[in-house]
ZARO-319000 format. One record per residue (C-alpha): residue number from 1; residue in three letters; z, x, y. Coordinates in nm, 4 decimals, padded with zeros to 6 digits. Layout:
N
{resi->NUM; resn->Ala; w->Z; u->X; v->Y}
...
//
This chain:
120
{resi->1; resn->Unk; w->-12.8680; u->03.2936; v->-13.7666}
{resi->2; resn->Unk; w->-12.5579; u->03.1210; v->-13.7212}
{resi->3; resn->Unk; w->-12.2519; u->03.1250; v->-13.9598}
{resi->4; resn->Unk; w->-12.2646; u->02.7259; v->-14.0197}
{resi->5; resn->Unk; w->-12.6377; u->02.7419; v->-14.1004}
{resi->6; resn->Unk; w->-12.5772; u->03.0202; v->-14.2995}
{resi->7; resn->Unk; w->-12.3396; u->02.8073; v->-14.5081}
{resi->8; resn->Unk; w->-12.5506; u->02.5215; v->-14.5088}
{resi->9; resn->Unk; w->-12.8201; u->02.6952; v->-14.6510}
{resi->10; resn->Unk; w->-12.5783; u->02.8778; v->-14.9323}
{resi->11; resn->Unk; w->-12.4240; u->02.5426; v->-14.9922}
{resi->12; resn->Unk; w->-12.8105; u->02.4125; v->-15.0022}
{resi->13; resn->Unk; w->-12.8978; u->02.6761; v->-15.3093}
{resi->14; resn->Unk; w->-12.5618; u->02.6176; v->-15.4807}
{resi->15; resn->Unk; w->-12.6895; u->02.2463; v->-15.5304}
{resi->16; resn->Unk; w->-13.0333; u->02.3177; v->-15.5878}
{resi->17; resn->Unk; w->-12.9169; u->02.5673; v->-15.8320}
{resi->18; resn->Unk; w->-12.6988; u->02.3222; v->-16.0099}
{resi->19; resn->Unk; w->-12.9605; u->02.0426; v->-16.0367}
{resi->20; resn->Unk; w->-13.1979; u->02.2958; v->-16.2516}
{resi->21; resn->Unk; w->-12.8984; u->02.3645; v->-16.5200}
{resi->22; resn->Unk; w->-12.9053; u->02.0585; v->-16.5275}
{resi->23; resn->Unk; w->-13.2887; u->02.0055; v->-16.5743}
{resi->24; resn->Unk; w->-13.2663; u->02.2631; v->-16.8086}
{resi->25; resn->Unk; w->-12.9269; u->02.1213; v->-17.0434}
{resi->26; resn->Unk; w->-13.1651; u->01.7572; v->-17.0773}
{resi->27; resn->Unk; w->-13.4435; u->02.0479; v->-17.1822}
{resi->28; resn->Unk; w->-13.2251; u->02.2655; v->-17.4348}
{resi->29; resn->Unk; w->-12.9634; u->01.9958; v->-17.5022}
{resi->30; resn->Unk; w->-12.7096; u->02.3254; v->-17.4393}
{resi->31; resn->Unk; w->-12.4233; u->02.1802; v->-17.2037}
{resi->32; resn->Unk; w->-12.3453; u->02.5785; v->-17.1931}
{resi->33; resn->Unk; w->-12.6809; u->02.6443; v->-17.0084}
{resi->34; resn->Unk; w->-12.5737; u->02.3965; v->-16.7305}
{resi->35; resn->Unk; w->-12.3350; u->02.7154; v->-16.6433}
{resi->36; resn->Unk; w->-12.5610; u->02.9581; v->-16.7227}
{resi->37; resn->Unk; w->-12.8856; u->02.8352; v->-16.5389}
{resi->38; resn->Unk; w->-12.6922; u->02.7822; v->-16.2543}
{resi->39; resn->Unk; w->-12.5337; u->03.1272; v->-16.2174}
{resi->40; resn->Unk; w->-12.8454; u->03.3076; v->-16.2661}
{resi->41; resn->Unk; w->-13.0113; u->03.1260; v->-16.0127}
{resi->42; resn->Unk; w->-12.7379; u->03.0718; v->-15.7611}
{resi->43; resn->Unk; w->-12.7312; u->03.4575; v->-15.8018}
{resi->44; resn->Unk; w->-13.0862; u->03.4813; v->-15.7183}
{resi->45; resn->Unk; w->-13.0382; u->03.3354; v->-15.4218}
{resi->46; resn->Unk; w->-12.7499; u->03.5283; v->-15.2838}
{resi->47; resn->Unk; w->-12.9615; u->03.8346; v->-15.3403}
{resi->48; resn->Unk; w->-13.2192; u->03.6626; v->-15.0794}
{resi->49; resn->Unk; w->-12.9739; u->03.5203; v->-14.8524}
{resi->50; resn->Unk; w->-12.7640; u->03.8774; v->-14.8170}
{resi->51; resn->Unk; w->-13.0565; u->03.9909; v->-14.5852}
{resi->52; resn->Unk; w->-12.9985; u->03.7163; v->-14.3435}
{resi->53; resn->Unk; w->-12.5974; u->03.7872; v->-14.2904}
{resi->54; resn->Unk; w->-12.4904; u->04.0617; v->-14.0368}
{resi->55; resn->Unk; w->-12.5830; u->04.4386; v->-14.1748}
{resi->56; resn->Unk; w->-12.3387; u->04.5471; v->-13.9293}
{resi->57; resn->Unk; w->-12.0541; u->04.7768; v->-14.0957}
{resi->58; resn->Unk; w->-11.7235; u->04.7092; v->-14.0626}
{resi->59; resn->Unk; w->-11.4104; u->04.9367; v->-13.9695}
{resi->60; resn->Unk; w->-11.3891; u->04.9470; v->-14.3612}
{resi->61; resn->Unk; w->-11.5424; u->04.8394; v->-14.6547}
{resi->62; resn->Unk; w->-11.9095; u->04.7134; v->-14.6779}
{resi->63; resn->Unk; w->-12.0759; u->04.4782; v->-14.3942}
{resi->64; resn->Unk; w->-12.0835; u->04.1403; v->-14.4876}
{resi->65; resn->Unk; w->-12.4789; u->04.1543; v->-14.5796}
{resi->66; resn->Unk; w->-12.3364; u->04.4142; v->-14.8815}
{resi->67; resn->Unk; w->-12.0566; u->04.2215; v->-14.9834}
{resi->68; resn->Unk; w->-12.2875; u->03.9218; v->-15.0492}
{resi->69; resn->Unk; w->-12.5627; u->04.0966; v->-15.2283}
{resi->70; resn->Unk; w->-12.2995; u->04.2424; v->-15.4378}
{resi->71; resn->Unk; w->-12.1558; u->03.9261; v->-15.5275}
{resi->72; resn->Unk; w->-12.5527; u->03.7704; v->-15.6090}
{resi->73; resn->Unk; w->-12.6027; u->04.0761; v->-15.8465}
{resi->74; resn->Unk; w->-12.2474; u->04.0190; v->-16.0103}
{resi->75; resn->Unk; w->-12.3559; u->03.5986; v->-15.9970}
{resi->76; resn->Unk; w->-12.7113; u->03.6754; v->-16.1978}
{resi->77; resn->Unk; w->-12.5710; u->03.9097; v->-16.4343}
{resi->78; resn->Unk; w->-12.3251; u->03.7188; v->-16.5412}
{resi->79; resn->Unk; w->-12.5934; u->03.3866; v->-16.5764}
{resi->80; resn->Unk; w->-12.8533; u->03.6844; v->-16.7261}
{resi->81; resn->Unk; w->-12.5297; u->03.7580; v->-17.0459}
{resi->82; resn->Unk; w->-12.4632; u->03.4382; v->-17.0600}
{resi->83; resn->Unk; w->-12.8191; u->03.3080; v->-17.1384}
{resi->84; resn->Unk; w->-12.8396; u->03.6160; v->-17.3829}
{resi->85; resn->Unk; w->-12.5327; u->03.5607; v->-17.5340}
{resi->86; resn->Unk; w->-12.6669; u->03.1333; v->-17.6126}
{resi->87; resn->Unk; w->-13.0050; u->03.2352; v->-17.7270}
{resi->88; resn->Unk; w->-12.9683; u->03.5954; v->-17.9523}
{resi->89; resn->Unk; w->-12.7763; u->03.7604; v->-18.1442}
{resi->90; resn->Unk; w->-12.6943; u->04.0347; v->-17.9570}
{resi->91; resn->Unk; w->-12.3239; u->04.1382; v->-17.9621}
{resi->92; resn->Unk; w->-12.0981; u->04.0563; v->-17.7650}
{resi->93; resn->Unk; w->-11.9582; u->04.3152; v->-17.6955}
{resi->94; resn->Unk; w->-12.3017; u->04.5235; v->-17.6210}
{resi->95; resn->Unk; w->-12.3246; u->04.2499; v->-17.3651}
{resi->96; resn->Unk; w->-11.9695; u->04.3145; v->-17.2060}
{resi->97; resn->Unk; w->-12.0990; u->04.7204; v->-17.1865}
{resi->98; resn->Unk; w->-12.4212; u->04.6208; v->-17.0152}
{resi->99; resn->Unk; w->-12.1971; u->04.3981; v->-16.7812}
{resi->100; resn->Unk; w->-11.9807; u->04.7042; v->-16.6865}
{resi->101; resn->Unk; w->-12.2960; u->04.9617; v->-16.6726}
{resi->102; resn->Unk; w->-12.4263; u->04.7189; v->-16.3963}
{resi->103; resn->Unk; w->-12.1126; u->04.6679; v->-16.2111}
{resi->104; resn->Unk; w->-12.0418; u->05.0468; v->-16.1977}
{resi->105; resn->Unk; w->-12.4105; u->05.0968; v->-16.0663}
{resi->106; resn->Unk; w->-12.3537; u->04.8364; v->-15.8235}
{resi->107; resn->Unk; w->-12.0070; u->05.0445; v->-15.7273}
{resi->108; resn->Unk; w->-12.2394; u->05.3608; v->-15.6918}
{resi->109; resn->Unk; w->-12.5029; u->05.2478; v->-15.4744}
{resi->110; resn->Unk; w->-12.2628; u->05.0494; v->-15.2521}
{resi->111; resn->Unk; w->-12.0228; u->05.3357; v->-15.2373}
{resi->112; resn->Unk; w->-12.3649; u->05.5771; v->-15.1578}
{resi->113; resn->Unk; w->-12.4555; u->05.3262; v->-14.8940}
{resi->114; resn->Unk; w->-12.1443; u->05.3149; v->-14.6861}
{resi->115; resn->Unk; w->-12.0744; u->05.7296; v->-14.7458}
{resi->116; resn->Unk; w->-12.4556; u->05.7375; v->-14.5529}
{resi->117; resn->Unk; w->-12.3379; u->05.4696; v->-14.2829}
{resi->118; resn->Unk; w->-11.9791; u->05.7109; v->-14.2034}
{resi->119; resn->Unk; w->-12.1926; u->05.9897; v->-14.2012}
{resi->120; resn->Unk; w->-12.4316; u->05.9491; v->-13.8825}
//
């Protein structure tokens, strides 16, 4: 698939993504879950679309397939907090620990990935 469609259709769940926080702020009446809803799903989506983008590896750092599913597990976690953060009482600073435990697991597996790409 070709870069422009690729950005039509990321463009494409960005909007669709918006339109159900905002589906779900009439719902809740939480302008903060406009944000929220948004990133979770927008996240979502990147996680589906990194398997269309080129897997190849480059010279260094992580192919561009990688890179994106990175940044739609980074995108949902951050709407997954947030929506915890609106609806319980959890604190917020357990949150910011289970932000960091997911980003360093993310670091781990990517950095596992690429250490098994260099090594064939």
């Amino acid at each position: 698939m070709n870069k422009r469609t690729l950005s039509a259709v990321t463009v494409g769940s960005f909007i669709i993504a918006l339109a159900v926080g905002l589906i779900v702020y009439v719902a809740t009446k939480e302008v903060q879950m406009i944000l929220w809803i948004t990133l979770l799903i927008f996240g979502i989506a990147l996680i589906a679309l990194s398997f269309l983008y080129s897997s190849e590896s480059k010279k260094f750092g992580p192919s561009e397939s990688i890179y994106i599913l990175v940044c739609g597990v980074i995108v949902t976690v951050i709407g997954v907090i947030g929506i915890l953060h609106t609806y319980t009482d959890i604190s917020i600073w357990i949150l910011v620990a289970i932000f960091l435990i997911v980003l360093a697991l993310t670091g781990i597996a990517v950095a596992l990935i690429n250490g098994n790409k260099e090594g064939k």
